[in-house]
C-alpha positions as a printed Julia matrix, in Angstrom:
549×3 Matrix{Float64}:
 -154.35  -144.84  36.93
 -154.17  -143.64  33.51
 -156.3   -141.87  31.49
 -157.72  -143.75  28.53
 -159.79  -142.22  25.83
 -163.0   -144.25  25.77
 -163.72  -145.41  21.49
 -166.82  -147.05  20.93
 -166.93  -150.11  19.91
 -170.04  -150.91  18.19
 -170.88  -148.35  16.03
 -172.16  -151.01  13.14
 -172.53  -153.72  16.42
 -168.81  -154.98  15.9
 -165.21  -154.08  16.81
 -162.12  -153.58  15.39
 -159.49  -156.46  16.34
 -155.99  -155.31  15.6
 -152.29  -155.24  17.1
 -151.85  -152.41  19.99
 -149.92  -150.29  17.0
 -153.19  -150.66  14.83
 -152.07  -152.81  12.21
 -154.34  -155.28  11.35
 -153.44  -159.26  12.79
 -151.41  -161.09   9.76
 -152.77  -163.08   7.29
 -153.61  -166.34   8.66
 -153.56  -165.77  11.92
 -149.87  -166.47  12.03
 -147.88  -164.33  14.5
 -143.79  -163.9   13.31
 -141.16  -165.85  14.92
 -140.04  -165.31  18.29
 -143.14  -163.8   19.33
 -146.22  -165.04  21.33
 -149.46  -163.91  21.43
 -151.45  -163.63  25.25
 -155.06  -164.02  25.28
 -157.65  -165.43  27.64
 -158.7   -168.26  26.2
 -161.95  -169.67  25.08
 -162.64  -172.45  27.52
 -165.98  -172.04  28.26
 -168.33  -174.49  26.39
 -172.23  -174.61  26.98
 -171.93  -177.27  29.4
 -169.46  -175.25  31.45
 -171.77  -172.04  31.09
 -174.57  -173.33  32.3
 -172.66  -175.19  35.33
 -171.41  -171.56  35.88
 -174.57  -169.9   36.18
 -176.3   -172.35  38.38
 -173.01  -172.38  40.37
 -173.18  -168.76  41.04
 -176.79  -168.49  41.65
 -177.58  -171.04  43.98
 -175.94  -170.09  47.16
 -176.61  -170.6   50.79
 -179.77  -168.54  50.84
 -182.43  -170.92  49.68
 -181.3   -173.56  51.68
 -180.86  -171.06  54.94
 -183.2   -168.5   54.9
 -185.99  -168.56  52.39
 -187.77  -166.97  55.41
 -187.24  -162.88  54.21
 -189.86  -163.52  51.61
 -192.4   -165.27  53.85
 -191.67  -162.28  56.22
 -192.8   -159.73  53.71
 -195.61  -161.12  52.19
 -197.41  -162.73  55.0
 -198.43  -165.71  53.81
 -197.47  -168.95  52.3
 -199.77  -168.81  48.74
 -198.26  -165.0   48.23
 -194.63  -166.43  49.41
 -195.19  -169.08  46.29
 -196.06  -166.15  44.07
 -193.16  -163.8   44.88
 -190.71  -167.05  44.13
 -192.4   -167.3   40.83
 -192.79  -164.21  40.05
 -188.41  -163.11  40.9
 -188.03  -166.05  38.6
 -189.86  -165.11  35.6
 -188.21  -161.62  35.96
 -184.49  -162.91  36.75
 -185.15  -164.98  33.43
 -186.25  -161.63  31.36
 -183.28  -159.72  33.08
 -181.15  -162.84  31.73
 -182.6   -162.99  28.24
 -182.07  -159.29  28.18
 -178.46  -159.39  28.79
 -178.39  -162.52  26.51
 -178.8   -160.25  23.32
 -176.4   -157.75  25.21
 -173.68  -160.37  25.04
 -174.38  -161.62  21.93
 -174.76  -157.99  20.36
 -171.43  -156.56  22.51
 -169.2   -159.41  23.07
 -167.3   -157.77  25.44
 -166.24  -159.41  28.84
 -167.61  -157.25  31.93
 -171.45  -157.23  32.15
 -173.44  -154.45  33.57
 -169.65  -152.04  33.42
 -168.96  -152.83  29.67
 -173.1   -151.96  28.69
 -173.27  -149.24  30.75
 -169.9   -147.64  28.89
 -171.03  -148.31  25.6
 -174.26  -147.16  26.3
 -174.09  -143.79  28.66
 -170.2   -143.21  28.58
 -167.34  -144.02  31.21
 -168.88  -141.83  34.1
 -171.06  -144.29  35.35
 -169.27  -147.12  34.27
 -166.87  -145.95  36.77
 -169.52  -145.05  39.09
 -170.67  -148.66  38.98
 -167.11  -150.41  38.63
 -166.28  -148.12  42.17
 -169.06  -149.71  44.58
 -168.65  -152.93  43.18
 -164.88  -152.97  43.93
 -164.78  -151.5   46.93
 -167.92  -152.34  48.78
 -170.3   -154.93  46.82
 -167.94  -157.41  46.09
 -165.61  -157.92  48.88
 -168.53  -157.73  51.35
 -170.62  -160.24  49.18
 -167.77  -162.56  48.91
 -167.03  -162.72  52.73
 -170.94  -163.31  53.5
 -170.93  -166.5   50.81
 -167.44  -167.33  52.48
 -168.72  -166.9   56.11
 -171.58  -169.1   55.52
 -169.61  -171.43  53.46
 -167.03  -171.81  56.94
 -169.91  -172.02  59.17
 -171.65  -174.8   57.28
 -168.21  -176.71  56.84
 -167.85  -176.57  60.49
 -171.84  -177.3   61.86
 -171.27  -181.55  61.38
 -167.89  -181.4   63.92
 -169.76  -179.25  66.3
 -173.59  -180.7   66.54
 -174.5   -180.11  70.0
 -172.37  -177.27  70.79
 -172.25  -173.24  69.51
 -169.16  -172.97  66.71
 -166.91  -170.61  67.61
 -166.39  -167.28  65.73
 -162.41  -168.07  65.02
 -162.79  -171.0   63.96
 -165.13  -170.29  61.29
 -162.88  -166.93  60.4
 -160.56  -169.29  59.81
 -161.93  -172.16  58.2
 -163.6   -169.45  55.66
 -160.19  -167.8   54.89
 -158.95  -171.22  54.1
 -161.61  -171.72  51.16
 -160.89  -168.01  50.51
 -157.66  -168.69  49.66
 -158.46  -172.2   47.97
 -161.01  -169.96  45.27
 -157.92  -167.43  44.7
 -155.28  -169.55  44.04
 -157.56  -172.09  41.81
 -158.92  -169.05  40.08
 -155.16  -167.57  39.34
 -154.41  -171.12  38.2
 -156.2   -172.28  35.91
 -159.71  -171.32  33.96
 -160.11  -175.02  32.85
 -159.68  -176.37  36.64
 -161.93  -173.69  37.88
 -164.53  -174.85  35.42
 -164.09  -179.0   35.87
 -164.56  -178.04  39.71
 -167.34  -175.39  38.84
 -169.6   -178.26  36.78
 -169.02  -180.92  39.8
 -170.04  -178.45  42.35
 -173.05  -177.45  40.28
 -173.93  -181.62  39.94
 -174.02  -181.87  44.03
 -175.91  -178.36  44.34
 -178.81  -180.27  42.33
 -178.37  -183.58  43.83
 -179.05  -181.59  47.11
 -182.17  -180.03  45.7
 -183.25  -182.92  44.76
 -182.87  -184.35  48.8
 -185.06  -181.57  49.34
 -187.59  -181.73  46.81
 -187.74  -185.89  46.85
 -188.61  -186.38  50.54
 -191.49  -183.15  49.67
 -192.82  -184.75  46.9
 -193.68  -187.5   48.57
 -194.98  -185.83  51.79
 -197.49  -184.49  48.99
 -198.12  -187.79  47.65
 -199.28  -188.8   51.46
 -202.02  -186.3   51.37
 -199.37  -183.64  53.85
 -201.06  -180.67  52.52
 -202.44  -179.0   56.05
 -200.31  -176.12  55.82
 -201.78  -174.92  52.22
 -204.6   -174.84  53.24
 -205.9   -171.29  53.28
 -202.98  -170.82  51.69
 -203.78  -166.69  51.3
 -205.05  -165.73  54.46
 -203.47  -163.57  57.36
 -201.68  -161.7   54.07
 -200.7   -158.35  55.65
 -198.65  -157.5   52.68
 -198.0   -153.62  51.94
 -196.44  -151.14  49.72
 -193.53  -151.58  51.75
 -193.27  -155.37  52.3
 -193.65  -155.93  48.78
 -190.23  -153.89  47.66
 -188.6   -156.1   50.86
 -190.37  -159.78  49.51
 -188.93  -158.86  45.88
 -185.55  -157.92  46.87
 -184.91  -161.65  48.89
 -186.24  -163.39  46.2
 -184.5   -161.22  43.35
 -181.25  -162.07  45.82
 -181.49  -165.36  45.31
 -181.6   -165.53  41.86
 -179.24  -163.18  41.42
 -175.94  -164.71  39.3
 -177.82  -165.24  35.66
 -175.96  -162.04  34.8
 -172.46  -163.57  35.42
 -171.72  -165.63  31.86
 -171.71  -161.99  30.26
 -168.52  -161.23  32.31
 -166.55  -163.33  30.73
 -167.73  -163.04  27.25
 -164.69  -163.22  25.21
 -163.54  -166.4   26.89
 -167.16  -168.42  25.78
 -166.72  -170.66  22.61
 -169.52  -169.8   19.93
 -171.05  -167.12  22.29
 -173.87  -166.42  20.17
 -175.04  -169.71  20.64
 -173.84  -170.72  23.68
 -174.79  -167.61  25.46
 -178.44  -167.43  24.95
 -178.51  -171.12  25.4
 -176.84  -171.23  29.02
 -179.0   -168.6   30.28
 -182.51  -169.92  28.98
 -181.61  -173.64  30.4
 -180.05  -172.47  33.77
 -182.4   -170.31  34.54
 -185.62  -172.44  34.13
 -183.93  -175.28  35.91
 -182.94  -172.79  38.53
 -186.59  -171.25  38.45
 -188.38  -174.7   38.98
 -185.43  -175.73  41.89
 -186.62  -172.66  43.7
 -190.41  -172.86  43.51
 -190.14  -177.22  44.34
 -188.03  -176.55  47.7
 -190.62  -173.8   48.67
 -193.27  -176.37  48.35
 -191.42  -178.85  49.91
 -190.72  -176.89  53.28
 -194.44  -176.55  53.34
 -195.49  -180.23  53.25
 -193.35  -180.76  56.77
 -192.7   -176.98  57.94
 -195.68  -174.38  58.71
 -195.2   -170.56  58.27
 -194.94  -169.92  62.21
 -192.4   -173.24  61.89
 -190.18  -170.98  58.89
 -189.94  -168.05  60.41
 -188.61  -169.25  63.55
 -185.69  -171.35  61.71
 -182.26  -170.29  61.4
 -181.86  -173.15  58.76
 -184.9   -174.18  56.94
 -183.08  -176.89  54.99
 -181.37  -178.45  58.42
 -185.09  -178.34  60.15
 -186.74  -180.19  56.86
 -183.92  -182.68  56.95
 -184.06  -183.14  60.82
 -187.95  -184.23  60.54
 -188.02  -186.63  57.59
 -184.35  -187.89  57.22
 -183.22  -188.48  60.53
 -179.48  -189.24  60.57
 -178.81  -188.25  56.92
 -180.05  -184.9   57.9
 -176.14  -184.42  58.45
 -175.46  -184.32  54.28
 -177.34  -181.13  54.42
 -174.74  -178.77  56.0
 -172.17  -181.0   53.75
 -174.23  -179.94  50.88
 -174.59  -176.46  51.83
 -170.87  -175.83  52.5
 -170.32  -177.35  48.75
 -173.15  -174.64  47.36
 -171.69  -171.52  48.81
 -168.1   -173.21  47.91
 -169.18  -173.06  44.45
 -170.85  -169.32  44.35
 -167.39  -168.29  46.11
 -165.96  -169.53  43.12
 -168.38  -168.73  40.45
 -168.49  -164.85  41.75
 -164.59  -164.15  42.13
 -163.82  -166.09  38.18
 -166.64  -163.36  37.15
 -165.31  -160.44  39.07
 -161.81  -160.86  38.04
 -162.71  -160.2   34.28
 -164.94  -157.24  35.52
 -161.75  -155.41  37.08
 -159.8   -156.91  33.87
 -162.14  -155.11  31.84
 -161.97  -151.91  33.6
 -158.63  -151.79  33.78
 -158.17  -152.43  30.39
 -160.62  -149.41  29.51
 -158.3   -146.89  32.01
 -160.92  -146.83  35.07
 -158.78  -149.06  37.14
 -155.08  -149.31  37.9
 -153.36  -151.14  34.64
 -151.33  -153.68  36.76
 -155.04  -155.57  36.82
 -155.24  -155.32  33.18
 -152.38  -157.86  33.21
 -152.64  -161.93  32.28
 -150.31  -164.6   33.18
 -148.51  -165.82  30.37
 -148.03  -169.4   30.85
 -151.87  -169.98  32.4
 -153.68  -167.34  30.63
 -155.32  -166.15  33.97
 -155.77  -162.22  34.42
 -153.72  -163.03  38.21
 -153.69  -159.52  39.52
 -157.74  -158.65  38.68
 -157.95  -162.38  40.81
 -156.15  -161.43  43.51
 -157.12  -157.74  44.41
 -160.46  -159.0   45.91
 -158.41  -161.05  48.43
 -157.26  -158.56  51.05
 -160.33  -156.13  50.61
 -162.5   -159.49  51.25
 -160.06  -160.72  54.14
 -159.93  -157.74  55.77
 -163.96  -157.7   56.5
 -164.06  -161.0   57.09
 -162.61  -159.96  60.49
 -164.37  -156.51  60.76
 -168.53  -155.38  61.57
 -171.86  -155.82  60.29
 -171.02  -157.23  56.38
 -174.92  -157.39  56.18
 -175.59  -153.85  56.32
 -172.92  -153.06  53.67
 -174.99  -155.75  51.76
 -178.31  -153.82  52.09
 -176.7   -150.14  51.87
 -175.54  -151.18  48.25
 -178.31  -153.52  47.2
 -180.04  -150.78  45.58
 -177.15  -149.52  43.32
 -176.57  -153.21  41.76
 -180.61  -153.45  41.16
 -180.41  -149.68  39.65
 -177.43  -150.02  37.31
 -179.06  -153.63  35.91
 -182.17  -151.67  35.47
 -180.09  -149.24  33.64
 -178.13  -151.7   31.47
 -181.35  -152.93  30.03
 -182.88  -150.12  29.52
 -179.36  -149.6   27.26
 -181.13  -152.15  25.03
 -184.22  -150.67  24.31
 -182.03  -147.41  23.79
 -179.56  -149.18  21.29
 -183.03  -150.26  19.46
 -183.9   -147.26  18.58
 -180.23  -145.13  18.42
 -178.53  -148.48  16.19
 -181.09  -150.01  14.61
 -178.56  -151.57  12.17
 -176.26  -153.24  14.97
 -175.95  -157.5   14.64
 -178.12  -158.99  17.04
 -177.67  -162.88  16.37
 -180.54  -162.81  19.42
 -183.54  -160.47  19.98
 -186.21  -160.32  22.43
 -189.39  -158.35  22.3
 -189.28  -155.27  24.06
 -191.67  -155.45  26.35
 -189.41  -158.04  28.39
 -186.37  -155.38  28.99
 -189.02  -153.08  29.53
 -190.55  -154.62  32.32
 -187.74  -155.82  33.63
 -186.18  -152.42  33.75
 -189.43  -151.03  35.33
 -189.35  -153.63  37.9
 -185.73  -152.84  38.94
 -186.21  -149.13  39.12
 -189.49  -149.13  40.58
 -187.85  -151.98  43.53
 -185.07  -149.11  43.96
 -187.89  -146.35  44.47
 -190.11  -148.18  46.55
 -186.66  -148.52  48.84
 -186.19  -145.3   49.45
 -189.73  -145.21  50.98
 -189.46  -148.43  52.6
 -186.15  -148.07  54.06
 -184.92  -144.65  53.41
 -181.96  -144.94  55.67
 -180.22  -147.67  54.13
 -181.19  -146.85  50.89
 -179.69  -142.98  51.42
 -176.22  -144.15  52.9
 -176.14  -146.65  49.74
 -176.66  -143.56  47.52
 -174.41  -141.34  49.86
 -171.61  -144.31  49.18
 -172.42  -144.48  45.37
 -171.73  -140.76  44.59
 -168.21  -141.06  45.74
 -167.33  -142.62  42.9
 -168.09  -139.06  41.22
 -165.38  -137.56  42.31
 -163.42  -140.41  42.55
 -163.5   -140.21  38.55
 -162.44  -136.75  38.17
 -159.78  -137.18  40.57
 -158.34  -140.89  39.37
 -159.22  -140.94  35.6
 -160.0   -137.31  34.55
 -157.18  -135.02  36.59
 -153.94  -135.52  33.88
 -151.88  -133.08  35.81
 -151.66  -134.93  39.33
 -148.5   -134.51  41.47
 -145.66  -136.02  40.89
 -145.79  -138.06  44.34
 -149.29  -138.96  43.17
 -147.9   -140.69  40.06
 -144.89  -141.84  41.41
 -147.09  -143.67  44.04
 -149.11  -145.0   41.26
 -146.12  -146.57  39.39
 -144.81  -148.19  42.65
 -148.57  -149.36  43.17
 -148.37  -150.99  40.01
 -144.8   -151.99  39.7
 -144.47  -153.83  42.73
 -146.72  -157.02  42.6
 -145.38  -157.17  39.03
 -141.42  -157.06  39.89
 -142.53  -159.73  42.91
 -144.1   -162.12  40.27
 -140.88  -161.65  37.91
 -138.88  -162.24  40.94
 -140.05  -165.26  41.76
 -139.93  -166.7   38.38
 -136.56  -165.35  37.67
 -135.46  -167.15  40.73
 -132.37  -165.64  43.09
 -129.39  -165.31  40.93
 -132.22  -163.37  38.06
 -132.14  -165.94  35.0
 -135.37  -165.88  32.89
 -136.66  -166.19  29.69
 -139.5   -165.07  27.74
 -141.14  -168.15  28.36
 -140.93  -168.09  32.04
 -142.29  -164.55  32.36
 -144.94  -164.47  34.68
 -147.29  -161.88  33.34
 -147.93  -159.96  30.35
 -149.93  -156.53  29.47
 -153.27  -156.25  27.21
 -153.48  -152.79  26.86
 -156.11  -152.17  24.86
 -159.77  -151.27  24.27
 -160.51  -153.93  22.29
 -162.24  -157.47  23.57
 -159.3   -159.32  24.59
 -158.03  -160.32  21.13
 -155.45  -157.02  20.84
 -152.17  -158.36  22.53
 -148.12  -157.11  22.76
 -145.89  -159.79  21.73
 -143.28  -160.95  23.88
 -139.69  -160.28  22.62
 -137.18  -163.07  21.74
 -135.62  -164.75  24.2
 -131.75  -163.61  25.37
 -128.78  -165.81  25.76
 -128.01  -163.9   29.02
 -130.25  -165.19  31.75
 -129.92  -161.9   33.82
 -129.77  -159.7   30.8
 -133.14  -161.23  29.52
 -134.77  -161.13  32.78
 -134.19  -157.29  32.83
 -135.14  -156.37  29.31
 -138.57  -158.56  30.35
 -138.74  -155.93  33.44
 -138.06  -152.86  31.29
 -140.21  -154.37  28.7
 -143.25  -154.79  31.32
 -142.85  -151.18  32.95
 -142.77  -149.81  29.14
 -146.01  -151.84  28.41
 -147.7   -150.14  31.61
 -147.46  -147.29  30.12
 -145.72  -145.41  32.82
């Protein structure tokens, strides 16, 4: 890792696009001869954003385990409110963020605010956990659910053994990596027909309830308040299930710079996913409570499977079909997202500048794609991924928080900044509220968790001053960090250059973006040499140079 002086970027709400040398891009567009220019590409249209966020945030959970909200709140009229309620506030957390992307159009979310807002320490601070920890352990529980649903039709009336769904899950692991490095268009198609089957399997949910409502099946609302034993510390609990499952509107702002018209488009997506998302959520709650009582839903494993079991008989199978296809689709929502967070930091100087690289010929940032793989592998096969999950639930809910309160802040400290879309205030601040008062109300409820999730947090302090502050590290330190970085890139080149090392420029396999900028600041790749080997050198020396090292 290098150290990169942070600039700001908005200082009159816009940026400065340039070449890496400053100058200012040429007239027209127009880049000279011989020379290419490397960007990710705009490829996401409205269509595709809001197939993105409904991808990401409908996973497993409301089709599994609605049950932690029931749990909490102790009865099935309170349930109903709670679902409402974490879907009002995920929609004022996404309209929130909507005139943060449209205001900062940046790629990387909650990191890039938080930067522009309070500075790179907690950006880091945030960017640390989510690496490390939050992401890898999230991905493996979407992926382990995703195996164990693929699996459930081949093994109806006997238990599914643990290796087999390790391994089916790595499978579709690998699947989302490779489609992700390949191609941002294919990712999308795949993304918008997994989002279609993800409703048509709400909609097997909601149908069959609708009509038990029809037939006068309302028994189990009636009374629909009483035995409520909800308390100050159920509440928090109820919240943070339901806030879980909606979580995901915040995902289109990672990948800002690569949404066509985003100051349309963005505020758009997140408004239409998130009320179709909203009144998904609420409908299959109902549903469950035409056929399934409380007692019923608590003592499921799979509410969907039980539903389906007791009105659709046979077809009951499509279910586990449908739910495999759902987490599928948040596997791959969450890891194209990620990617351009770690792209993003890299680019900035928090993380290691090999991920701050983009394939040349696919216009995929490869390396930011594939460091998630072994981190996620690697717990797939290892403990409790659950308690990771709720040791570092707190930290994602208190950096949102503090990424919109960044927009009341930016209210009041840039008053002048564009803002193609504005909300009124009190919806950040009482979103922001909500978050940080959910994140206090932990620490009383479940102070143990919540303290190791701190405890794991602050390492990323020192991890700052030690990876991105400290300029005069050992000299095995940096050599370690060159190797680190020049390895995976020399393999790539390899394997283009093929065995007897003939390449050209256009075969080169990836290509630096070095800059603070929003993914419009690019090197240009040098003319291409008559000597196969010659040229695939100078493309080596050329890469290493472009690292910085």
């Amino acid at each position: 890792m290098t150290r990169k002086p942070v600039v700001a970027t908005i200082p009159n709400g816009g940026y400065l696009q340039g070449t890496v040398k400053g100058s200012l891009p040429s007239p027209g567009g127009k880049e000279p001869p011989g020379q290419e220019t490397v960007m990710l590409k705009k490829k996401i249209t409205l269509l595709r954003g809001i197939s993105f966020i409904i991808g990401t945030i409908i996973g497993s959970g409301i089709f599994i385990s609605p049950k932690g909200v029931l749990q909490n709140t102790g009865s099935v009229g309170l349930s109903l409110i709670v679902w409402t309620a974490c879907g009002v506030l995920s929609l004022f957390g996404a309209m929130s963020y909507a005139e943060l992307g449209t205001s900062i159009k940046k790629s990387g979310g909650h990191y890039t605010y938080i930067l522009e807002i309070y500075g790179p320490l907690p950006a880091f601070v945030r960017v640390w956990v989510e690496l490390l920890i939050i992401r890898p352990a999230g991905t493996a529980v979407i992926s382990l659910a995703f195996g164990h649903y693929f699996l459930e039709p081949f093994f109806i009336h006997c238990e599914i053994p643990k290796l087999a769904i390790q391994l089916i899950t790595a499978v579709g692991l690998t699947a989302v990596m490779v489609l992700n490095s390949t191609s941002v268009s294919w990712s999308a198609r795949i993304q918008i027909f997994l989002t279609f089957c993800k409703l048509i399997a709400i909609l097997i949910i909601v149908v069959p309830g609708v009509m038990q409502l029809i037939k006068g099946q309302t028994q189990h609302f009636k009374d629909a308040f009483s035995g409520s034993d909800a308390s100050i510390m159920g509440l928090p609990l109820a919240f943070y299930y339901g806030m879980y499952a909606y979580a995901g509107w915040f995902y289109l702002n990672f990948v800002t710079e690569e949404v066509e018209n985003p100051e349309r488009n963005i505020p758009l997506a997140i408004g239409i996913s998130m009320a179709i998302v909203t009144i998904g959520y609420v409908l299959m709650n109902v549903a469950y409570f035409t056929t399934i009582s409380a007692e019923e839903l608590l003592l499921s494993n799979a509410v969907a499977v039980t539903f389906a079991e007791r009105l659709l008989g046979n077809f009951s199978l499509a279910v586990p079909i449908c739910v495999a296809l759902t987490c599928f689709g948040s596997m791959n929502g969450g890891v194209f997202a990620a990617s351009r967070l770690f792209y993003v930091a890299s680019r900035e100087g928090h993380l290691p500048e090999i991920l701050s690289m983009i394939h040349v010929r696919k216009h995929t940032p490869l390396p930011a794609v594939f460091v998630l793989y072994p981190l996620t592998m690697v717990m797939l096969f290892s403990g409790d991924l659950y308690s990771l999950l709720n040791f570092l639930s707190f930290a994602r809910w208190f950096f949102i928080g503090l990424a919109v309160a960044g927009l009341i802040y930016l209210r009041y400290k840039r008053p002048d900044m564009h803002r193609p879309f504005k909300v009124p205030l009190f919806i950040p601040a009482l979103f922001s509220f909500t978050c940080f008062f959910m994140v206090a109300l932990s620490l009383y409820s479940d102070p143990f968790s919540t303290g190791i999730g701190f405890i794991l947090t602050l390492t990323g302090v020192p991890a700052y001053y030690l990876f991105v502050i400290w300029d005069k590290k050992p000299k095995w330190f940096r050599r370690l960090s060159a190797i680190s970085a020049r390895f995976p890139q020399n393999r790539l080149e390899n394997n283009n250059c093929g065995c007897q090392g003939s390449c050209t420029h256009q075969r080169l396999s990836l290509h630096l973006q070095s800059t603070s900028g929003p993914g419009q600041t690019v090197h240009h790749l040098p003319p291409s040499s008559t000597s196969g080997r010659r040229s695939c050198q100078n493309s080596r020396r050329f890469l290493v140079n472009g690292c910085g090292s």
